[in-house]
N, C-alpha and C positions, 0 to 999 in steps of 0.2 A: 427674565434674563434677556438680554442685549446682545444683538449680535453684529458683528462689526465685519463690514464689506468694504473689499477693497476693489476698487473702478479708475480702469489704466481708458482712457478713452480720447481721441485726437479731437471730435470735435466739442467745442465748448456747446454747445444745445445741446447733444445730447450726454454731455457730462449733468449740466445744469438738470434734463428732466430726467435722469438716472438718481442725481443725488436725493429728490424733490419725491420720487416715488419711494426709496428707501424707509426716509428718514419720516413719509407718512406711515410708512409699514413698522416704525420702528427698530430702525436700524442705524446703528454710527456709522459712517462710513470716512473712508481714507481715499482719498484721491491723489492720482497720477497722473502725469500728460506725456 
C-alpha cells in the first residue's frame, strides 16, 4: 500500500529533495508552494 504526502514548502531545493526522498521511500506525494 501507498501512501501519499502532502509537502507545502517555499523553497524549490528543498521541495525538489523532499519529493526525491519520498518517492524513493515510496511514497505519492502532492505538492504546494
Amino acid at each position: 500500500m501507498t501512501g501519499t504526502v502532502v509537502i507545502v514548502e517555499d523553497n524549490a531545493m528543498n521541495m525538489k529533495l523532499l519529493e526525491q526522498a519520498l518517492s524513493i521511500a515510496g511514497y505519492a506525494t502532492v505538492k504546494s508552494s
